[in-house]
C-alpha positions, 0 to 999 in steps of 0.5 A: 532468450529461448531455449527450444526442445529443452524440454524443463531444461535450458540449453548450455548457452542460453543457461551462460546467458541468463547466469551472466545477466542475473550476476549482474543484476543481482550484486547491484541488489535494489536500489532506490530511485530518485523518481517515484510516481505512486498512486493508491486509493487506501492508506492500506498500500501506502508505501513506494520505497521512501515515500509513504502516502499516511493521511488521503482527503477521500478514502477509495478516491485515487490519491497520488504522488510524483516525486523526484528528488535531485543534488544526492536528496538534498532538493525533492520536487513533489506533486500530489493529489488527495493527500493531507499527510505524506511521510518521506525518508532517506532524507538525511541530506533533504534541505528544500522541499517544493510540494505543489508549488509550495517551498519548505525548508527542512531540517535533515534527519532520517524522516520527515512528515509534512501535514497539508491543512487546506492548501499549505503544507507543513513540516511536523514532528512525531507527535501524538495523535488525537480523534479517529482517523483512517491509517496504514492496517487500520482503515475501517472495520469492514476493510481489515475485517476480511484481511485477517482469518476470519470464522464464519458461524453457521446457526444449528439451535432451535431460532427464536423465529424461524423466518430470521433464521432462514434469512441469516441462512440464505445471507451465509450461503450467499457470502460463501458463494460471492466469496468463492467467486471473487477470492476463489476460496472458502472461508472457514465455516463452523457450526 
């Protein structure tokens, strides 16, 4: 819809049209599909609605999922790609799960985690977790180092050797200029 030399305004019918279309679509809120085709490459962005990818094979290598769900969420047809963990909810009616080629069934609740140990997945309970390993807000120090504020300390003594000193100089000035460039921000500088 166009409004034409309304200047910031709309015209009064364009403006009935686009309240019209904006009742309608509002009082239906969100919904959650039945489809989803979510991709990621970190357990950062995990998440599409009812599914969560929770554990990748290879971190920063392209990790998917198409999944579908059918009879009021009592049958999920799911295909992935990278994964070792997926996470689904709204399955309060799930019964039978198909993951890639594989047939599970589940006992209906409000969350089921399904673990992939070579190529046969199984449904597992919320246990306790042992060893390190990658997840959602926790993938690596260098990944969640530069997603919080952070603080850089410019050095302003007297160095212990004067050529190290001029390296860490050059080494800040160059993260700010690269940081800059790519985030089109400053980072915080104290000395």
């Amino acid at each position: 819809m166009v409004s034409k030399a309304t200047g910031h305004g709309t015209r009064p019918l364009v403006r009935q049209r686009l309240d019209a279309f904006l009742k309608e679509h509002g009082d239906k809120g969100q919904s959650s599909p039945d489809h989803i085709r979510f991709l990621t490459y970190t357990t950062r962005y995990n998440r599409d609605y009812w599914v969560s990818l929770d554990r990748l094979e290879k971190h920063y290598e392209r990790a998917e999922v198409d999944a579908q769900r059918t009879g009021g969420g009592a049958a999920y047809d799911i295909k992935t790609k990278n994964l070792t963990r997926l996470v689904l909810r709204e399955t309060e009616h799930a019964r039978e799960i198909r993951m890639d080629g594989q047939t599970l069934q589940v006992k209906a609740g409000p969350e089921i985690r399904l673990d992939k140990n070579g190529s046969a997945w199984k449904v597992v309970k919320n246990v306790g977790e042992s060893g390190l390993h990658k997840t959602h807000a926790l993938q690596g120090p260098i990944d969640d180092a530069f997603l919080d504020p952070f603080l850089l300390v410019r050095p302003t003594g007297k160095p212990w050797n004067d050529e190290v000193n001029q390296q860490a100089l050059r080494t800040m000035a160059r993260f700010e200029r690269l940081w800059g460039r790519f985030f089109r921000g400053h980072p915080f500088v104290k000395d």
